[in-house]
C-alpha positions as CSV (number, residue, x, y, z in Angstrom):
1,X,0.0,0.0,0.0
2,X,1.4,3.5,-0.9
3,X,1.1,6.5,1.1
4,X,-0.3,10.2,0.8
5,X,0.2,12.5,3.3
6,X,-2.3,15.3,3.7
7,X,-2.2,18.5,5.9
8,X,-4.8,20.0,7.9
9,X,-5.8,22.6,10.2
10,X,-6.4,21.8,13.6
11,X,-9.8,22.0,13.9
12,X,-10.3,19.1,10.8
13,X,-7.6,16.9,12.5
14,X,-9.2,17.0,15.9
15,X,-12.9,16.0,13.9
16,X,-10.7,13.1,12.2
17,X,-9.6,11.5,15.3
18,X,-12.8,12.4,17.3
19,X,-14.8,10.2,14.3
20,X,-11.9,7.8,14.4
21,X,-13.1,6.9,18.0
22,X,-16.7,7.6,17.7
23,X,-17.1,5.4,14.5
24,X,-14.4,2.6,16.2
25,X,-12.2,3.0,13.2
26,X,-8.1,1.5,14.0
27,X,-7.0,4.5,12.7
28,X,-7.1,7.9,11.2
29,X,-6.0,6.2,7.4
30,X,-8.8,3.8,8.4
31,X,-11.2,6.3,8.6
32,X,-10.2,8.5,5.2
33,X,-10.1,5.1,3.6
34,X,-13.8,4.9,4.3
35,X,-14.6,8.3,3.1
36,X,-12.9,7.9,-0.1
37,X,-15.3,4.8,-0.5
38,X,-18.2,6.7,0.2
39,X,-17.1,9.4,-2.0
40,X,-16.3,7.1,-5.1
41,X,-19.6,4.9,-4.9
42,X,-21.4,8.3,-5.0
43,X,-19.7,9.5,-7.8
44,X,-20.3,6.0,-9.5
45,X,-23.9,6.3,-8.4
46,X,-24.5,10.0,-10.3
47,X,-23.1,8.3,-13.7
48,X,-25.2,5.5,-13.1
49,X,-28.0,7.9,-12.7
50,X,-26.9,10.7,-15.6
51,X,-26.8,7.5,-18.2
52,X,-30.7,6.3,-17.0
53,X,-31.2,10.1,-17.4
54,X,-30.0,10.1,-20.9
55,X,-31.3,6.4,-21.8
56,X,-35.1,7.9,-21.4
57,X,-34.0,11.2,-22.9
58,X,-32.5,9.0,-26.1
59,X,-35.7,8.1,-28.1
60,X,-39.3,7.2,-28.1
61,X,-41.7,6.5,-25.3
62,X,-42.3,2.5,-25.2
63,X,-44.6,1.5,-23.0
64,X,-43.6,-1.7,-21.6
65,X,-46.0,-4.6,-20.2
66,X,-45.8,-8.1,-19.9
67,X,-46.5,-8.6,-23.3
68,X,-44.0,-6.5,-24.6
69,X,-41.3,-8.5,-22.2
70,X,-42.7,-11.5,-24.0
71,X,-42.4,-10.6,-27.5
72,X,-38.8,-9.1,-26.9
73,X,-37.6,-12.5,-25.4
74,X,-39.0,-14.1,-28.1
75,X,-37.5,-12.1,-30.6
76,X,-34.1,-12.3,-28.6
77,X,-34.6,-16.3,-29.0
78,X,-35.2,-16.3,-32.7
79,X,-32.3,-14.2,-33.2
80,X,-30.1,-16.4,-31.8
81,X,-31.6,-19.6,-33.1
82,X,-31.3,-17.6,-36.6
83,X,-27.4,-16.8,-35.8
């Protein structure tokens, strides 16, 4: 594992290793560790979101039923029977 070292100002240092034993993390690099989790699954979670955005932005309203789940697996089947 590589390191980074970071400064701070006293006041966030002191709220790092209050949360470090609040939270029961080992340590303060535990605890950052976490946060940089958090902070990458959110990001991850907005793309997710912007490309659901854009896939009903990207044509044509289709309403979709059963029936329509039917007929597109069986079209899906034939295709690949046909390939």
């Amino acid at each position: 594992m590589s390191s980074l070292n970071i400064s701070l100002p006293e006041e966030m240092r002191s709220f790092v290793e209050e949360q470090v034993v609040q939270q029961g993390y080992s340590t303060a690099s535990e605890y950052i560790r976490h946060l940089i989790r958090q902070e990458r699954e959110r990001v991850e979670q907005k793309k997710i979101e912007q490309l659901l955005l854009e896939g009903l932005d990207s044509g044509e309203v289709i309403n979709i039923t059963d029936q329509w789940w039917e007929q597109k697996k069986a079209a899906l089947i034939q295709q690949l029977r046909e390939s």
